[in-house]
Every structure is written in C-alpha cells, then in structure tokens.
C-alpha positions as CSV (number, residue, x, y, z in Angstrom):
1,X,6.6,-11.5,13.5
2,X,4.9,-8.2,11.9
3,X,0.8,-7.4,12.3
4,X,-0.5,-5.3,9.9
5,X,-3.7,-3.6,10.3
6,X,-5.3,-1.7,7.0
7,X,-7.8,1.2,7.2
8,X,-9.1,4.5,5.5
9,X,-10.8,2.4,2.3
10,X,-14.1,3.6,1.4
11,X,-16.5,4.7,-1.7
12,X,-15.2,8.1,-3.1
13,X,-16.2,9.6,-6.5
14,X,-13.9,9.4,-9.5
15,X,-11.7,12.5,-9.5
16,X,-11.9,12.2,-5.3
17,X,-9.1,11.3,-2.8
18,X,-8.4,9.0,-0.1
19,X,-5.8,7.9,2.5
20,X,-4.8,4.8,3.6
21,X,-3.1,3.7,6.4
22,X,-1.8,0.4,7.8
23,X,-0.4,0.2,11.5
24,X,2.6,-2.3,12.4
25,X,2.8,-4.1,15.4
26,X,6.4,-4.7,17.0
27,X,9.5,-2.7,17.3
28,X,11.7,-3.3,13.9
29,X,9.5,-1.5,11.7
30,X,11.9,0.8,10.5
31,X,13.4,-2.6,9.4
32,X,11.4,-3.2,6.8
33,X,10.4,-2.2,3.7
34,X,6.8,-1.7,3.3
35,X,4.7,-1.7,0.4
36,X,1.1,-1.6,-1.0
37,X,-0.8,-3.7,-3.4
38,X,-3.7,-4.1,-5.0
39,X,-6.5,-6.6,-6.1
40,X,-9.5,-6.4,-8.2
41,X,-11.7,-9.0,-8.7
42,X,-10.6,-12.0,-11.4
43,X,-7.4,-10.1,-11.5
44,X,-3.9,-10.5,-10.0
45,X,-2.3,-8.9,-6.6
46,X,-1.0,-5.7,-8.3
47,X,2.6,-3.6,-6.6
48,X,1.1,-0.3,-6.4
49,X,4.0,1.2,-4.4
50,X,7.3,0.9,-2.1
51,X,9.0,2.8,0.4
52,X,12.2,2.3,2.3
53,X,14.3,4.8,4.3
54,X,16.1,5.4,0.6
55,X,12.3,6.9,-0.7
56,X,9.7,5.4,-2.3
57,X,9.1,3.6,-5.8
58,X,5.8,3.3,-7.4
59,X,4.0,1.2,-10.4
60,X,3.8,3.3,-13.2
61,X,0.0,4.0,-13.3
62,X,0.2,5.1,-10.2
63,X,3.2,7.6,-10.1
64,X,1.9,11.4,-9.8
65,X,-1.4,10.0,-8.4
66,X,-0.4,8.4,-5.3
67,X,2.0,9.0,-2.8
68,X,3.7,6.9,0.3
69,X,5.0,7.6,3.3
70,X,5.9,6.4,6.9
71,X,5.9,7.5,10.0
72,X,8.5,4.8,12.0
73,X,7.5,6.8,14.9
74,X,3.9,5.2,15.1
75,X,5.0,2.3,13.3
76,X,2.6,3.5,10.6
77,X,3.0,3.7,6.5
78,X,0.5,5.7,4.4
79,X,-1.0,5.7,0.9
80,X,-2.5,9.0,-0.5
81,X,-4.5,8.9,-3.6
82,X,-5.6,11.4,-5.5
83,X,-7.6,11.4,-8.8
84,X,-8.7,8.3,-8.2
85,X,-10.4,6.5,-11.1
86,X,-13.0,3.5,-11.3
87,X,-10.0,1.3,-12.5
88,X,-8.3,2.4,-9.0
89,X,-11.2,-0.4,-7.6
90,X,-9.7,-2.9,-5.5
91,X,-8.9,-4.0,-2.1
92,X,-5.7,-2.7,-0.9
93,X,-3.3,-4.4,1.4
94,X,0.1,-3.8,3.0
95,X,3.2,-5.4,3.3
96,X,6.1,-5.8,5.0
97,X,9.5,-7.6,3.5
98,X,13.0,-7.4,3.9
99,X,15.2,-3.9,2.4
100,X,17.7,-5.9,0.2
101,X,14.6,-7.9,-1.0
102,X,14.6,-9.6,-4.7
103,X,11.4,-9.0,-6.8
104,X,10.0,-6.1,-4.1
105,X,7.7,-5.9,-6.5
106,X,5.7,-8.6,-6.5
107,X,4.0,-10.2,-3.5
108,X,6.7,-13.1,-3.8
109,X,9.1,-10.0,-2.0
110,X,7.2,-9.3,1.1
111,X,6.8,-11.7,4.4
112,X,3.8,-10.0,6.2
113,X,0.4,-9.1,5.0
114,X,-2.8,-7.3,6.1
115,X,-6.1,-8.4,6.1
116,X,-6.8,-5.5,3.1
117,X,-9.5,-2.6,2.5
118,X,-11.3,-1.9,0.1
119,X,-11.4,1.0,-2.0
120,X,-14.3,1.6,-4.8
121,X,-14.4,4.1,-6.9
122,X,-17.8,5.1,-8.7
123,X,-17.7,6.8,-12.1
C-alpha cells in the first residue's frame, strides 16, 4: 500500500512558476514509477508526465515547460512548471504504478492516487 500526499498548488500569474511535490508513504518507492496528471473541470484526467529510474517522459504540451524529478531518498517526486498558461488550470495529482506498466500513460497504468492540488493560472 502507497500514500500519496500532493502540495505546492496555488494561484500564479500566466508566464509564473510553480513546484509541486507529492510525498510517499512506505519503503518501495523507488519501486515504482510515478507520475502526474491533470484535470480541468468537464474535462478528462490528463498524463502530464512520468519518471522512473530510466528518466522521465512527458505529454507533449508539457515537454520544455515542465520538468520531474525524485528524490527516493525522501520518498518524494517533484513537478516544476514553468511558463505556466491559463490552460495549465487544473487540479494535479500523483501516482504511483508498476515500472513494466501497460498504458503508463493513462490513469488505467497507475495503482495509487493522491488526493490532488490545485493549480490556477490567471491570465
């Protein structure tokens, strides 16, 4: 069993920056492949990006803009936007699924989820 915890969301000005993190409870995090996604209202849960020990992978709107990490240290992965645009509006949440998961990216490919944050971005 994985606990994920989201914070860092927030209102920030188009153009502006923010980082997310999400803390992991347990000791197998470096076990798993974590990723973030996305969700604006009336719309679908979005893969905004990947990472596994083999590096990261991100949706293509996002590549350039955003960037993902991990510490396995402090069970912790990170999500750095920059640039951020109103469309960028949506609550974010983390995940946790298996390395050699199918379809990693969609939500179908993770087990675990956090409760989410929410980012807005004003124009």
């Amino acid at each position: 069993q994985v606990q994920l915890v989201e914070s860092g969301g927030g209102l920030v000005q188009a153009g502006g920056s923010l980082r997310l993190s999400c803390a992991a409870s347990g000791r197998t995090f470096s076990s798993y492949a974590m990723g973030w996604f996305r969700q604006a209202p009336g719309k679908e849960r979005e893969f905004v990006a990947r990472i596994t020990s083999s590096g990261g992978a991100y949706a293509n709107s996002m590549k350039g803009r955003f960037t993902i990490s991990r510490d396995n240290a402090k069970n912790t992965v990170y999500l750095q936007m920059n640039s951020l645009k109103p469309e960028d509006t949506a609550v974010y949440y983390c995940a946790a699924g298996p390395i050699s998961g199918s379809y990693w990216w969609t939500p179908a490919g993770y087990d675990y989820w956090g409760q989410g944050t929410q980012v807005t971005v004003s124009s």
